[in-house]
N, C-alpha and C positions, 0 to 999 in steps of 0.2 A: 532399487527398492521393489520389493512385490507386494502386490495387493492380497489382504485379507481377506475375507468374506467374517462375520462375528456375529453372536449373539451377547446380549447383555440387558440386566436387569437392572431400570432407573431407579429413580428414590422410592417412588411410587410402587415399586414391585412390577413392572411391567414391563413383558420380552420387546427388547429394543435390537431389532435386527438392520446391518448396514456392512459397507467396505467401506476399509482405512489400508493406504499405504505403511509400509515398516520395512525396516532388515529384518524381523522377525518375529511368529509371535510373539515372543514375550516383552518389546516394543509395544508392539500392539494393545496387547493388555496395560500394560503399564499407562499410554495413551487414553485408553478406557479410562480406566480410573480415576486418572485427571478429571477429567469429563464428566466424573461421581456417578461412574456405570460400573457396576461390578461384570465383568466376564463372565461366560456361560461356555462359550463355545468361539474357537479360533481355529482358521484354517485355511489355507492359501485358497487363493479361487479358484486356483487350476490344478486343485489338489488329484489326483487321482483315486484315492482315495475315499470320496466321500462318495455315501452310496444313499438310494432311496429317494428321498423329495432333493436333498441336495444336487444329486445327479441328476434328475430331469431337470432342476432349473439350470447346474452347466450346462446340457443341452438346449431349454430352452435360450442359453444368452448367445449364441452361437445362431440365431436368428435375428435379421434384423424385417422388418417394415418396409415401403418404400417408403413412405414419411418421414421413418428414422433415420435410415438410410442418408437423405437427401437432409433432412436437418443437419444431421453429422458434417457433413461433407462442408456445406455453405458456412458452419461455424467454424471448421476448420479454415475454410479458403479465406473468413474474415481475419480471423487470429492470426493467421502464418500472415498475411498481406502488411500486418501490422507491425511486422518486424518482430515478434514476441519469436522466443525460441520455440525450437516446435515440444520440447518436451512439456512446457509452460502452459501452449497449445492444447495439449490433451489434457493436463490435469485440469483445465479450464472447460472443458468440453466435459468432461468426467462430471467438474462440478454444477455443470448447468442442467444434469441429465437427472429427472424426475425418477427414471424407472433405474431402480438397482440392479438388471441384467445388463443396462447397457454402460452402467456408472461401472460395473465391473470389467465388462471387454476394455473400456476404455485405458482403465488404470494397466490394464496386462500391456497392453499394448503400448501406455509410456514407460514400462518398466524394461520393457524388451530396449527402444528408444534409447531409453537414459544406459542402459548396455552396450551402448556405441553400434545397435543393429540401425536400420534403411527403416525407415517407416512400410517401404512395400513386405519390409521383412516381417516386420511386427505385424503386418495386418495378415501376413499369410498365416496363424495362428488361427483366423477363422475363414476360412476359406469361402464357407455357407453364407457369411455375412456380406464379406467382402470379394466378389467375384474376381476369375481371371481378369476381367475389361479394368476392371478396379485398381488392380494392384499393378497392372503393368501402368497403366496411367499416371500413376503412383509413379511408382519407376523410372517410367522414361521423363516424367517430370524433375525427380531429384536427379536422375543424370546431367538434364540440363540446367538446372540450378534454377529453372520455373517451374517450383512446387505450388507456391499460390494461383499463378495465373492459369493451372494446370486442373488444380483442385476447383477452380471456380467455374469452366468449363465443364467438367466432372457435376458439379452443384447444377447447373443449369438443366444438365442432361438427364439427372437423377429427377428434377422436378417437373423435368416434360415428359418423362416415361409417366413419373406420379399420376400427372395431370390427364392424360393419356388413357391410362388404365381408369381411371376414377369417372371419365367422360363412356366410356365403356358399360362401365360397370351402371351408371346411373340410366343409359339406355335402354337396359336389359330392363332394369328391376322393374317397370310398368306392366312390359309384356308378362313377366314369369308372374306376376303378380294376377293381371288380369286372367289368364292361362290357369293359376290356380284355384282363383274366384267361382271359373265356370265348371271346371270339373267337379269342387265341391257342389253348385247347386246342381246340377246334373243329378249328382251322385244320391243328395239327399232326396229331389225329388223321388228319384228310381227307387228308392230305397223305404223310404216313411212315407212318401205323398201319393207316387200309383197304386201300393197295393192296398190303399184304404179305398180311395175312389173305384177302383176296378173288382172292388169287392162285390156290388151290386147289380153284377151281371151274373157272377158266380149261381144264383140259384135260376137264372133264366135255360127256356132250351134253345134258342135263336144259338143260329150260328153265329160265331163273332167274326170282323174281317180281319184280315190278315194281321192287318197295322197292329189290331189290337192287342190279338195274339203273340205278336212280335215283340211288344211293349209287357204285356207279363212274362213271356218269359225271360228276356232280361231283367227284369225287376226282380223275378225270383232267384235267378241266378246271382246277382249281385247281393241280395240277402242274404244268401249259403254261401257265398264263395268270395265275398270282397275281401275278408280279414287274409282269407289264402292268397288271394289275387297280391294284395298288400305285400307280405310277406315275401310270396313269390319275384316278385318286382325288385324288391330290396336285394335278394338274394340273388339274383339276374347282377344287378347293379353292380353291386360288393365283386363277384365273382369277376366282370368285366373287366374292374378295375384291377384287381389282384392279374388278370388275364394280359393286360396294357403293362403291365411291371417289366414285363420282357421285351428285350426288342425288337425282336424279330416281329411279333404280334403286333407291338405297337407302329413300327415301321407298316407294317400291311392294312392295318387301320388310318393309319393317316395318306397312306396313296388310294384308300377308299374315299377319304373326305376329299382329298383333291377332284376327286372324277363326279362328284356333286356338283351338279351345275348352279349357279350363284354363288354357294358356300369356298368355292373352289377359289374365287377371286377375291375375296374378302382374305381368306388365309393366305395366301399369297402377296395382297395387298400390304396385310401388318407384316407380316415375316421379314419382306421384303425390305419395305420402312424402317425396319428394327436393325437389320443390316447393313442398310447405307449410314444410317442415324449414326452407328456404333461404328463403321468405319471411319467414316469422315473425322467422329472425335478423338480416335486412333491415331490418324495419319498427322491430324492437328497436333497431336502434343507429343510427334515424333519417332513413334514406336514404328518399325518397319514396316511396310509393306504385307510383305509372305505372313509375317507373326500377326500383322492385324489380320487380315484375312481368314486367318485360322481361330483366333478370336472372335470376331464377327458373326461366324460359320455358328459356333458355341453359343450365342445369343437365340437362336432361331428354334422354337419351339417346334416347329415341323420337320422330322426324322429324314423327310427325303428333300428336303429343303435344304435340309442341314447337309448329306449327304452332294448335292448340286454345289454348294458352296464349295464344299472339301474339291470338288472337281476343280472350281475356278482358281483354286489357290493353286493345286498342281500346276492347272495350267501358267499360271505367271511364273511359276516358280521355273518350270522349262523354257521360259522366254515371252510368253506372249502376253500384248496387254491387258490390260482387266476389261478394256471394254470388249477384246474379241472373244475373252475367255466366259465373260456374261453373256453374249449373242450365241454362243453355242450349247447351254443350258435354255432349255425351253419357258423354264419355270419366270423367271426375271422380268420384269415388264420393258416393255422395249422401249417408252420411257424414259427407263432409268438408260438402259445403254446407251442411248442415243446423248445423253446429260454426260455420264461416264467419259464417253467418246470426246464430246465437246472439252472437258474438265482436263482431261488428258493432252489437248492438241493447245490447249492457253494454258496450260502447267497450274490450275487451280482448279486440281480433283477435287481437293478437299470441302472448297462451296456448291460445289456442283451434285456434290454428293449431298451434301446437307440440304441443297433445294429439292432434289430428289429425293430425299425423306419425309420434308416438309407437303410437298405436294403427293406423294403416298397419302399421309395420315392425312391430309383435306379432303383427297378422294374416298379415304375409307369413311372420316367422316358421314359426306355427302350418303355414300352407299348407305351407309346404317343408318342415318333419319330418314329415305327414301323406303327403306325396308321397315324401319318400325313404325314408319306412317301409313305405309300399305297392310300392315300387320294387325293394330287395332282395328280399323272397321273391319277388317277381315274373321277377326274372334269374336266381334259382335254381331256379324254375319251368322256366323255358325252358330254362335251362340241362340240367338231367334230363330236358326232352324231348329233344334234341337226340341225348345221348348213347344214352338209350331207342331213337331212330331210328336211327342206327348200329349199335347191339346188336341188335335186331331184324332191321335189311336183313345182317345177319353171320348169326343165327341160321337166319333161315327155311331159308335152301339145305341147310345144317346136320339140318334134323329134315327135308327131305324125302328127302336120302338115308339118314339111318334110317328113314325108312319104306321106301326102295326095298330096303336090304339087309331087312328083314323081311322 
């Protein structure tokens, strides 16, 4: 059976849009109408064919969340655990799914299923959603006939990256927040507050000191030039990133953020984390060695990171072990090899790595509340200088004419 995508009008006259399963549109339709929907519009979901808002939304379904992502996953690992067949599995995961992009990937992908394909088969249909780690997990799960226990691992893992990122995410947003707080009052001040106040020097002959001087003309400058300034910046931005598309570029930008001191071990720290993390549940549910490895490598958002991994696989791949192949990469924390090395010699890499991921992401932890607690009194530091400078290039002209009327 293939999924439809359809439009249809209730009783009420009003565009009723959804996916239904069928052999065929006119299955479909017919279905419809049952359902006292008249038909508008029928067309498979992965039609080729449809163009305009239709095609962005195939494109957008071709996207998942981590949220989604890892919702998916845990519903699966519950339903297949349950003994239900897995095609039963998705049409049940399909039905519990709120959002129509994902009610649709879902129904493709039992359709593919119910065709006598692999589930890793049918999910390779979206590649964007469901990543390499994904599908071979997938994989090497249904080769060993522990798809649930495989998927549940998978669900675990997808919920600690979630959890991961989101812990991340919510670090940031004080600083960027506070950080943008200051530059607007900065800005309005410089902007509407000095040159009203510094206006009243304007018909004096006293010379003014420096500070003051200093403080109009930024102020003027930022009156004439902000919107350019503005502009200019966005267009800096845009262009960088257009600039980071390539990899050569991008590769030489990320061996710059390595050679940042502090920022150098924080990247390193997650990268690193995300490769033991992603190995270890590789190795766990079977897939080789070499193939994890090169998988792993794939996870790693850092270009020359990525690039050190692709070394350590060679290197296993010509004989040697992973922990000697990690000690000859600089990048790796030693740490991890030394955990590696251990894992290796009691034949359970597999937890050794996983501790070794777990105490990464503690220590990045650690690092990023140590850095964002150093960071706010640091912006309100600066921040009271800023203002200090202001009030100060305001005051001085201020006490030099009381001293001139004395």
């Amino acid at each position: 059976m293939t999924a439809f995508r359809y439009k249809a009008l209730d009783a009420d006259g009003k565009l009723v849009k959804g996916v239904l399963e069928g052999d065929s549109d006119r299955q479909v339709r017919g279905t419809l109408r049952q359902r006292h929907l008249r038909p508008v519009e029928v067309a498979a979901a992965n039609s080729a064919s449809q163009t305009g808002k239709a095609g962005r939304f195939r494109l957008l379904s071709r996207r998942l969340s981590a949220g989604d992502l890892a919702l998916i996953t845990r519903q699966l690992a519950t339903l297949i655990a349950s003994a239900l067949p897995l095609d039963e599995c998705l049409q049940a995961v399909a039905d519990q799914s709120r959002k129509a992009s994902i009610k649709s990937m879902m129904l493709q992908v039992r359709s593919k299923v119910s065709e006598g394909h692999t589930l890793a088969h049918a999910l390779g249909q979206f590649p964007q959603a469901f990543g390499e780690m994904y599908r071979a997990m997938v994989n090497a799960g249904e080769e060993a006939g522990q798809l649930a226990p495989v998927l549940d691992q998978l669900a675990h893992y997808t919920e600690t990256r979630q959890h991961t990122a989101q812990k991340l995410q919510m670090a940031l947003i004080y600083p960027f927040v506070l950080m943008a707080v200051a530059v607007a009052v900065v800005s309005a001040l410089m902007i509407f507050v000095v040159p009203e106040l510094v206006g009243i020097f304007a018909h004096t002959k006293k010379a003014l000191p420096p500070l003051t001087i200093g403080l109009i003309w930024v102020s003027d400058f930022m009156r004439e030039y902000a919107l350019v300034c503005l502009i200019a910046l966005v267009a800096m931005l845009w262009g960088a990133r257009r600039a980071l598309r390539h990899p050569a570029r991008r590769k030489r930008w990320h061996q710059l953020l390595l050679r940042v001191p502090g920022l150098n071990g924080v990247l390193v720290a997650l990268d690193s984390a995300r490769f033991a993390s992603t190995l270890s549940i590789l190795m766990a549910s079977g897939v080789p060695l070499i193939h994890a490895l090169r998988i792993a490598g794939s996870v790693m958002n850092n270009l020359v990171l990525r690039e050190a991994s692709g070394a350590v696989s060679v290197a296993v791949q010509e004989g040697a072990s992973l922990s000697r192949a990690l000690s000859q990469e600089s990048f790796f924390p030693p740490m991890m090899v030394h955990m590696v090395a251990s894992g290796e010699v009691s034949g359970d890499l597999e937890t050794m790595l996983e501790r070794s991921s777990t105490n990464q992401e503690r220590e990045l932890e650690m690092t990023l509340g140590t850095v964002m607690g150093l960071f706010e009194p640091a912006m309100v530091v600066i921040m009271g200088g800023l203002v200090l400078t202001i009030v100060l290039a305001i005051l001085l002209p201020i006490f030099d004419l009381n001293t001139m009327v004395r």
